[in-house]
C-alpha positions in Angstrom: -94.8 10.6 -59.1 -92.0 12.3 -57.9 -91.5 15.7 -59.6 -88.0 15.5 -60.0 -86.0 17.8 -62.8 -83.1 16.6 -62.8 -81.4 12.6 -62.1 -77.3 12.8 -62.3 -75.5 9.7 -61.7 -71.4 10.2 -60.4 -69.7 7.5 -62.4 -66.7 5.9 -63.3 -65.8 5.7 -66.8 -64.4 2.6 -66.2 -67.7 1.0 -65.5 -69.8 1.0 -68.5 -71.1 -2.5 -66.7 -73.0 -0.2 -63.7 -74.4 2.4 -66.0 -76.0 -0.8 -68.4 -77.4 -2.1 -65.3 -78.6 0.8 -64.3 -80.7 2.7 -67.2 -83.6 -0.3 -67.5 -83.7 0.4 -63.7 -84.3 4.0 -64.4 -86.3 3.4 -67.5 -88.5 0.9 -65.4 -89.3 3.6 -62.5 -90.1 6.2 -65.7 -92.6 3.5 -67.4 -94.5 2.9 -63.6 -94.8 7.0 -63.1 -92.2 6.8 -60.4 -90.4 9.6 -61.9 -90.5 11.5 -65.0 -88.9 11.3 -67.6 -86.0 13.8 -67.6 -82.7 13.5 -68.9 -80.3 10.9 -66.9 -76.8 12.8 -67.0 -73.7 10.9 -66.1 -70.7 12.9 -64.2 -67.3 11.9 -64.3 -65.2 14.8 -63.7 -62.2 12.8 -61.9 -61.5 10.3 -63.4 -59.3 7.5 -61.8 -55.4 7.9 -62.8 -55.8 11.4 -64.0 -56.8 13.2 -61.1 -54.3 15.4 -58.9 -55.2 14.4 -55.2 -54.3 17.0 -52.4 -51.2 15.5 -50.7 -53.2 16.6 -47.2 -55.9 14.1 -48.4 -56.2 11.2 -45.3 -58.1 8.6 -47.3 -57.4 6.4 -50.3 -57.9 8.9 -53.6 -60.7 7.1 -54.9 -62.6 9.0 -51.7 -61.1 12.3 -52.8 -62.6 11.7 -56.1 -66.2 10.4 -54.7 -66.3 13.5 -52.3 -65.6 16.4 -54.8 -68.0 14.8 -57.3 -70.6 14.8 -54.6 -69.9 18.5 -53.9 -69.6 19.4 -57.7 -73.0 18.0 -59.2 -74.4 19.8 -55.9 -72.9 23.3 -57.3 -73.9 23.0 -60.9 -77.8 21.8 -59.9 -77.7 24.8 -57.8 -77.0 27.1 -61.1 -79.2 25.6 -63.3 -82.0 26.6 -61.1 -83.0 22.6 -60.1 -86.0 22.5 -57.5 -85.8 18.8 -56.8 -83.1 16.5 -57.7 -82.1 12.8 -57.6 -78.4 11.9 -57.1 -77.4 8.6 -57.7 -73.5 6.0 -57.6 -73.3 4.3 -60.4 -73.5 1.4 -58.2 -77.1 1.9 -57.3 -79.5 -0.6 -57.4 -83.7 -0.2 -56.9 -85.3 -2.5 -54.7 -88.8 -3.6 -55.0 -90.1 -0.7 -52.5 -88.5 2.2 -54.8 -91.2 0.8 -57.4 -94.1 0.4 -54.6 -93.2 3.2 -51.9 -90.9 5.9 -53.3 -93.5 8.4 -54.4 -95.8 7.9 -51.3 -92.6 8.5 -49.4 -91.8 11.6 -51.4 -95.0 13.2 -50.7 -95.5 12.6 -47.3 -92.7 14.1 -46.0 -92.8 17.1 -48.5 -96.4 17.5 -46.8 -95.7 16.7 -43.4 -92.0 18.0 -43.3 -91.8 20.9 -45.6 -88.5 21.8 -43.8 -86.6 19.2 -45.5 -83.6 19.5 -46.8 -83.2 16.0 -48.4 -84.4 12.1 -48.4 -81.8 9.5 -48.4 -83.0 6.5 -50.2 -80.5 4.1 -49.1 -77.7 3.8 -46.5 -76.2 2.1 -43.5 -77.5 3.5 -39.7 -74.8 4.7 -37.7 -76.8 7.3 -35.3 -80.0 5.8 -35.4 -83.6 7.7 -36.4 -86.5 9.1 -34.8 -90.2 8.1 -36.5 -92.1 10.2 -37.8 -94.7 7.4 -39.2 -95.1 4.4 -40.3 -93.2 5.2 -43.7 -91.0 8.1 -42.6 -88.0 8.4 -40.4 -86.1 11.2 -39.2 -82.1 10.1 -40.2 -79.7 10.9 -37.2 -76.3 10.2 -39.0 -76.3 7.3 -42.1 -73.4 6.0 -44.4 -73.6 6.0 -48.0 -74.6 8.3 -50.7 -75.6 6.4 -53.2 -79.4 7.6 -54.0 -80.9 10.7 -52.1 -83.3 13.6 -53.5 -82.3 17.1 -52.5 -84.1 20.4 -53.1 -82.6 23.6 -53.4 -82.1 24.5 -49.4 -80.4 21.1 -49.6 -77.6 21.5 -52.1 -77.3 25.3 -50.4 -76.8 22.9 -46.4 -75.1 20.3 -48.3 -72.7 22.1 -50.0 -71.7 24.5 -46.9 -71.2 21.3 -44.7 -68.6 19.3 -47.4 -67.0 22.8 -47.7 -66.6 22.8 -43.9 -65.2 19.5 -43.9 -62.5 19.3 -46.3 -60.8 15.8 -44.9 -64.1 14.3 -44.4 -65.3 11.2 -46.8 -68.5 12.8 -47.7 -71.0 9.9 -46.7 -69.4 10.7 -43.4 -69.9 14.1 -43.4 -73.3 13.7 -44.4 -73.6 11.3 -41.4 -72.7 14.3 -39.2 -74.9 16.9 -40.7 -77.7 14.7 -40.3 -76.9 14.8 -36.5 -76.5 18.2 -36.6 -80.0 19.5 -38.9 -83.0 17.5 -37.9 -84.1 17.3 -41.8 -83.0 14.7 -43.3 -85.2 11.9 -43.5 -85.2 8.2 -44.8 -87.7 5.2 -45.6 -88.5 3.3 -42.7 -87.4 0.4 -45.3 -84.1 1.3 -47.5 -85.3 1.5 -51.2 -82.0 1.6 -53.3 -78.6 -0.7 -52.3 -75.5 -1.2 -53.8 -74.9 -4.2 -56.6 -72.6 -6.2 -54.2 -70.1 -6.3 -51.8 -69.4 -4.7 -48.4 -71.6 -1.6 -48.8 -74.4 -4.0 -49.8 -77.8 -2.5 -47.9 -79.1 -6.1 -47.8 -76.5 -7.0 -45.4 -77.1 -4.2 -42.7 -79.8 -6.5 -40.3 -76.6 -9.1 -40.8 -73.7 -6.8 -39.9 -75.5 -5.4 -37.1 -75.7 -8.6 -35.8 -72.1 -9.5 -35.6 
């Protein structure tokens, strides 16, 4: 099992459709002893249409939005005192190796890596890994944010690096910390995707291809 405290899901309200899909998901890894059974909270702090976006912001709003959520749930697990946390998109969507592999995962490089700082369940490569075994990589630089654990030396990195990088889409500027700290790491087989589209995980060997 993974001895997580806390599970907080950034979500639009909009999209009562992702959290449904979601929670049996959840509930499923809870029943198997993947994780315990701790209170899912669902954070929605910008909502679309109502949010004041910096006029300095580069990217669509909708990134704004993402970013500062990221950097907010980070801050308040931080002050309640969290020691190992799962941050999910509402989007998220377990594979069949979250069920299998995730708690293997989690243990092996919390014993063989105490220095991390978190695990990134899912993603898109964009600077390559190192191995570390046959289940664990070391993450040079990935896309996406949709499911990673972080401890509290994380959310302290993580928060420091978004702060650092106010203009930055924050899956990209956790692409260039990962360049930066050699402690992020990642299954050698994504367990978590999105539901569809573009950023579907199940579409990387494909993309990469082109």
């Amino acid at each position: 099992m993974i001895p997580l405290d806390a599970i907080r899901v950034i979500s639009l309200a909009q999209r009562q459709d992702r959290r449904d899909a979601l929670m049996p998901e959840l509930e499923r890894a809870i029943g198997e002893g993947v994780i315990p059974d701790v209170p899912v909270e669902f954070v929605n702090r910008y909502p679309r249409g109502r949010t004041l976006v910096p006029a300095s912001w580069p990217h669509m709003p909708g990134y704004w939005a993402a970013s500062r959520e990221h950097f907010e749930v980070l801050m308040e697990l931080w002050s309640r005192g969290s020691h190992l946390a799962l941050i999910l998109e509402d989007d998220a969507q377990m594979l069949p190796a979250f069920y299998s592999e995730a708690s293997a995962f989690f243990h092996e490089v919390n014993a063989e890596h105490p220095d991390w700082l978190a695990m990134f369940l899912g993603g898109h490569d964009v600077h390559g890994y190192e191995e570390k075994s046959e289940r664990v990589l070391l993450s040079r630089g990935s896309t996406q944010c949709h499911a990673y654990l972080v401890n509290p030396p994380g959310m302290w990195r993580l928060v420091d690096h978004l702060w650092c990088r106010p203009f930055e889409i924050v899956d990209w500027a956790y692409a260039d910390l990962m360049r930066r700290d050699a402690c992020i790491y990642r299954p050698r087989h994504w367990m978590v995707t999105t539901r569809a589209g573009w950023s579907d995980n199940r579409q990387e060997e494909a993309r990469q291809g082109e």
